[in-house]
C-alpha positions as CSV (number, residue, x, y, z in Angstrom):
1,X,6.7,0.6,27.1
2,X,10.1,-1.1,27.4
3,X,12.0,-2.5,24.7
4,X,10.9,-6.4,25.1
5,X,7.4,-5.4,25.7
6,X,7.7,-3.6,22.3
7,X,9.1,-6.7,20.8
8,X,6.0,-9.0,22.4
9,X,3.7,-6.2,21.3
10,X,4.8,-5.8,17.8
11,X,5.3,-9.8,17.2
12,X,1.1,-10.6,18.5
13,X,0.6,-7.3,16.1
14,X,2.3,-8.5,13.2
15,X,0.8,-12.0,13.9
16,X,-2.9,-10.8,13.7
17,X,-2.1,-8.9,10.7
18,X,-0.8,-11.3,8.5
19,X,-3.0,-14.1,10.0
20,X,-6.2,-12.0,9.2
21,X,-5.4,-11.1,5.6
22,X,-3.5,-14.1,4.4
23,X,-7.5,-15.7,6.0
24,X,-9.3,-13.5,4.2
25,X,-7.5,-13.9,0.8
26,X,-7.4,-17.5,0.8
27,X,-11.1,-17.7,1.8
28,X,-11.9,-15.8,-1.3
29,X,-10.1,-17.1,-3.9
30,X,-11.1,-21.2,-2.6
31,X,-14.3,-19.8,-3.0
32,X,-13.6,-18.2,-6.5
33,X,-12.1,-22.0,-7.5
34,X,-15.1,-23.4,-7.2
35,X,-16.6,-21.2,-10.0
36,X,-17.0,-23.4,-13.2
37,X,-14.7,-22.2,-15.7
38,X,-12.4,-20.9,-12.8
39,X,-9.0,-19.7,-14.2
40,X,-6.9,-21.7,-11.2
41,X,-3.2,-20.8,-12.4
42,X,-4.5,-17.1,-12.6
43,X,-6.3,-17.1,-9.5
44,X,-2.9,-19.3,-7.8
45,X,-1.1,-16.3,-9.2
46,X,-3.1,-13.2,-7.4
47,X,-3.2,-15.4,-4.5
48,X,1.0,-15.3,-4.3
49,X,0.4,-11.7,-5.0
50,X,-2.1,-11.0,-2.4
51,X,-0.2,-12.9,0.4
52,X,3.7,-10.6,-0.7
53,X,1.2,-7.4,-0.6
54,X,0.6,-8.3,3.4
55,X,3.9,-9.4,4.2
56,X,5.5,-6.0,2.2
57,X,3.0,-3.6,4.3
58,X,3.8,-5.3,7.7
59,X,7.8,-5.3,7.1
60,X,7.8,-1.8,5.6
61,X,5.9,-0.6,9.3
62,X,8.4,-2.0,10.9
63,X,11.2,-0.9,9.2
64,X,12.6,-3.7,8.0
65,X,14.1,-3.2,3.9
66,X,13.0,-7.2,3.1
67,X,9.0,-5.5,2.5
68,X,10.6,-3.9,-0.8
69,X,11.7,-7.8,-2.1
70,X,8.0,-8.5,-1.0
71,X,6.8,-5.3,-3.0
72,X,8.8,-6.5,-6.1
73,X,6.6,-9.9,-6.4
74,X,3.1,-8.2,-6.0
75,X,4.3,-5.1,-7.8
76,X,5.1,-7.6,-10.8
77,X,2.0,-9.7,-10.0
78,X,-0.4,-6.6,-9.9
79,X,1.1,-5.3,-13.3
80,X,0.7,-8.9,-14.7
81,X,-3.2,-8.9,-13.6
82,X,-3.9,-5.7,-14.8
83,X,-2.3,-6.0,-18.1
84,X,-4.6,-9.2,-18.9
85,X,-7.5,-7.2,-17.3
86,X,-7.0,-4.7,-20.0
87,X,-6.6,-2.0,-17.2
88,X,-3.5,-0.2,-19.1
89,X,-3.6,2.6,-16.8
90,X,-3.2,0.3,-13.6
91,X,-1.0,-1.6,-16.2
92,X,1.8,1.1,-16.8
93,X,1.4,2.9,-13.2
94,X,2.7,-0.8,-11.4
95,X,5.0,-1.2,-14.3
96,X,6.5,2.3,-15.1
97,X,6.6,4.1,-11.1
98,X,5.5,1.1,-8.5
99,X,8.3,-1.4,-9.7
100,X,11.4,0.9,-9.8
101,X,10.4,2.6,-6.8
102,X,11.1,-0.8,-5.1
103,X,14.8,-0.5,-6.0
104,X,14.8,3.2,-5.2
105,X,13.6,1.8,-1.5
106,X,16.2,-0.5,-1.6
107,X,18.8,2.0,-2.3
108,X,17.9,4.6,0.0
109,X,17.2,2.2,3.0
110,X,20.5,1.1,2.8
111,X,22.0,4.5,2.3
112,X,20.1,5.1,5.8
113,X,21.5,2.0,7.4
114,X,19.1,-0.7,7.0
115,X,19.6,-4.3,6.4
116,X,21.5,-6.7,8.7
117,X,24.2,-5.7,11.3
118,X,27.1,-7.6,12.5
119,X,25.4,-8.9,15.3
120,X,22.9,-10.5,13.0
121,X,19.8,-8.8,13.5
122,X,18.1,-6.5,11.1
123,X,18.1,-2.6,12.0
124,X,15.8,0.1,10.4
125,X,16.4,2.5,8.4
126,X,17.4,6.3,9.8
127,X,14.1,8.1,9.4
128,X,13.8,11.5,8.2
129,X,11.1,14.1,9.1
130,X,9.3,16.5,6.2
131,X,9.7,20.0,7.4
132,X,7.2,22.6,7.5
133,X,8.3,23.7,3.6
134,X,8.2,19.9,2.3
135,X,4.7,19.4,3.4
136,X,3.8,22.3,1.5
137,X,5.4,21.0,-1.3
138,X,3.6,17.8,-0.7
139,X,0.3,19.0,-0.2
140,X,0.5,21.1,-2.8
141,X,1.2,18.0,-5.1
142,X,-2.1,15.9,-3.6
143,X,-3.6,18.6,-4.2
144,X,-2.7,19.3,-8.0
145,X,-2.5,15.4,-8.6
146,X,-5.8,14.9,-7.3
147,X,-7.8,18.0,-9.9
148,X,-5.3,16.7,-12.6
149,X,-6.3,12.7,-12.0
150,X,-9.8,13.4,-11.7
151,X,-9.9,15.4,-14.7
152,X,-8.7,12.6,-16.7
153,X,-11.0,9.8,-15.1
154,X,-13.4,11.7,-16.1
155,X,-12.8,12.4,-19.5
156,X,-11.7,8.9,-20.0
157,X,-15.5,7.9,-18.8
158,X,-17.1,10.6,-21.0
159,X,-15.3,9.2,-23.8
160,X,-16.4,5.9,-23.0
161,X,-19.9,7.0,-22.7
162,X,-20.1,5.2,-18.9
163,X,-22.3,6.9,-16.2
164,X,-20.4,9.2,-14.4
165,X,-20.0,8.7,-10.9
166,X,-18.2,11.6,-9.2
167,X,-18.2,10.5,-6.1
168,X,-16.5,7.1,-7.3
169,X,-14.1,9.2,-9.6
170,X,-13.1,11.5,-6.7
171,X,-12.2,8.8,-4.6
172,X,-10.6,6.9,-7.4
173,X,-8.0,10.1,-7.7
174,X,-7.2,10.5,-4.4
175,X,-6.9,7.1,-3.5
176,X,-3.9,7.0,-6.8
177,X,-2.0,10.3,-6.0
178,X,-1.3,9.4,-2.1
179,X,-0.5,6.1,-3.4
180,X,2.4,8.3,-5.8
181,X,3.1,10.1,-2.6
182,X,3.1,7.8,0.2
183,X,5.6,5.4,-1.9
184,X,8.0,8.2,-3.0
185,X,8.1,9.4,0.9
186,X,8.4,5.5,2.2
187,X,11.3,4.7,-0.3
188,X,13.1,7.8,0.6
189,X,12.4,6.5,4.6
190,X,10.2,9.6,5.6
191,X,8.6,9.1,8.3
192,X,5.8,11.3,7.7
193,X,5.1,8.7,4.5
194,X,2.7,6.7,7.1
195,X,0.4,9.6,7.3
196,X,-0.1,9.3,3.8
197,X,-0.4,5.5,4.2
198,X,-3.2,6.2,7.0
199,X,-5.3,8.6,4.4
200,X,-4.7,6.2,1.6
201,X,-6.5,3.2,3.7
202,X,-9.4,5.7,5.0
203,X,-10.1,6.7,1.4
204,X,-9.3,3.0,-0.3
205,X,-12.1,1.8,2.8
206,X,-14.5,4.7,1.5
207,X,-13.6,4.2,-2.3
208,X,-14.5,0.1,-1.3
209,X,-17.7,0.8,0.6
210,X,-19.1,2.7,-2.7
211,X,-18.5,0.0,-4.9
212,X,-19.9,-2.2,-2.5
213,X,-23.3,-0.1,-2.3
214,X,-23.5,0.7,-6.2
215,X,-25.6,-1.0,-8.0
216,X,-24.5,-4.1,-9.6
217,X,-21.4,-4.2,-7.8
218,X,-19.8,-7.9,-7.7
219,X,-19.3,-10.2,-4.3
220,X,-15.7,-8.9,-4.2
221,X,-15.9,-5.5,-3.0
222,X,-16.8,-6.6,0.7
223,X,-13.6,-8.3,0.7
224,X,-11.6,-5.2,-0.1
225,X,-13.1,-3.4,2.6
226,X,-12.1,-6.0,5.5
227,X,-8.5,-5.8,3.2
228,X,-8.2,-2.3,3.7
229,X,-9.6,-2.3,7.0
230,X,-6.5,-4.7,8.0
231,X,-3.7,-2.2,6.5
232,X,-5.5,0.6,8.4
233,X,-4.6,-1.0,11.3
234,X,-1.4,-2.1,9.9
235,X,-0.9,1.9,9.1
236,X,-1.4,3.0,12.4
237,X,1.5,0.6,13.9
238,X,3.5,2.2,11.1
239,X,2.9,5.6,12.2
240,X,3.8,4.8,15.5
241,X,6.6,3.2,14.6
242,X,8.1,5.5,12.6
243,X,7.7,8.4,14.4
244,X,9.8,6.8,17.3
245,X,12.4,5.8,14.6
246,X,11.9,9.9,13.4
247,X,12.2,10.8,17.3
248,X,15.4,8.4,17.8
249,X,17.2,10.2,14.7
250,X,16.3,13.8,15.8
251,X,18.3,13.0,19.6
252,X,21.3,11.3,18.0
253,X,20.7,7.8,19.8
């Protein structure tokens, strides 16, 4: 594929993408305004959040260091709704790791070379590559995140004296510790980062499919499927991206 027929490729890609989900989200939430009762500042606010979440996935797989000005609005958005949701966990884990890590991105990105160049255009950041001993490392830490999340999940549902769904719980934990991962490896400009971002879709689709079959589960969990179902897609571009960035650093062009 030659340069201008990436470019053509990438801009129909990115096109769909952010066409799809920003369709989907508003869909929902006109819908969810014409509840009675309907909390229309709140719902205005998720809505803006929603819409920087898509923009921040599609710049970040193209390598472009504006998705981490993108991630700061939802981040703060996300922490905001899950703070008046009385999710603390969600609450602190946006607030606390998510939000700084958006400045970390920033940093690093730029230490790597991203932003705009003289000529005016935007380059990407110089990706690394994990070597064999840092993917032990990091798939040693899934693996010990994962056992140490879902030990607390649970606990925290035996305590609150809720059925206990393992299947939900397990998803739950992985779905949160490749999250941890897959941001710390993007922000630092791994390459290898959009692996994790492929497994964290697969297993946010999954997680999203449960709810969706449970019993009692509300109208909204189809929606997160189709969302998810968009940044798998998204992911995939990443990965492909990325890996020619990896590819382009290893050979010194």
């Amino acid at each position: 594929m030659t340069d201008l027929q990436e470019k053509r490729f990438n801009r129909i890609f990115n096109i769909f993408i952010l066409a799809g989900m920003i369709t989907v989200t508003l869909i929902v939430n006109v819908v969810k305004m014409q509840v009675p009762g309907a909390d229309i500042l709140k719902l205005l606010i998720v809505t803006l959040g929603a819409v920087m979440g898509v923009f921040n996935c599609v710049l970040s797989a193209n390598g472009l260091i504006w998705n981490f000005l993108f991630g700061l609005v939802n981040v703060s958005i996300c922490a905001y709704t899950n703070l008046d949701s009385g999710n603390m966990g969600q609450f602190l884990l946006h607030l606390l790791y998510f939000l700084p890590m958006q400045f970390v991105g920033i940093w690093q990105w730029r230490k790597r070379g991203a932003g705009k160049q003289e000529d005016g255009t935007s380059a990407a950041p110089k990706a690394r590559r994990l070597t064999p001993k840092q993917w032990i490392l990091v798939g040693t830490s899934v693996v010990a995140g994962i056992a140490a999340v879902y030990g607390l999940l649970y606990y925290i549902d035996v305590a609150r004296g809720a059925e206990i769904e393992q299947g939900k719980i397990l998803l739950d934990s992985i779905v949160m510790v490749l999250n941890i991962v897959g941001q710390v490896l993007l922000s630092l400009a791994f390459a290898d980062s959009w692996y994790i971002w492929v497994l964290v879709n697969i297993f946010s689709i999954a997680l999203w499919i449960n709810r969706t079959v449970a019993a009692g589960s509300g109208g909204y969990a189809p929606v997160m499927v189709v969302k998810y179902s968009f940044f798998f897609i998204n992911s995939l571009n990443g990965l492909r991206i990325w890996l020619k960035l990896g590819k382009k650093e290893a050979s010194g062009r």
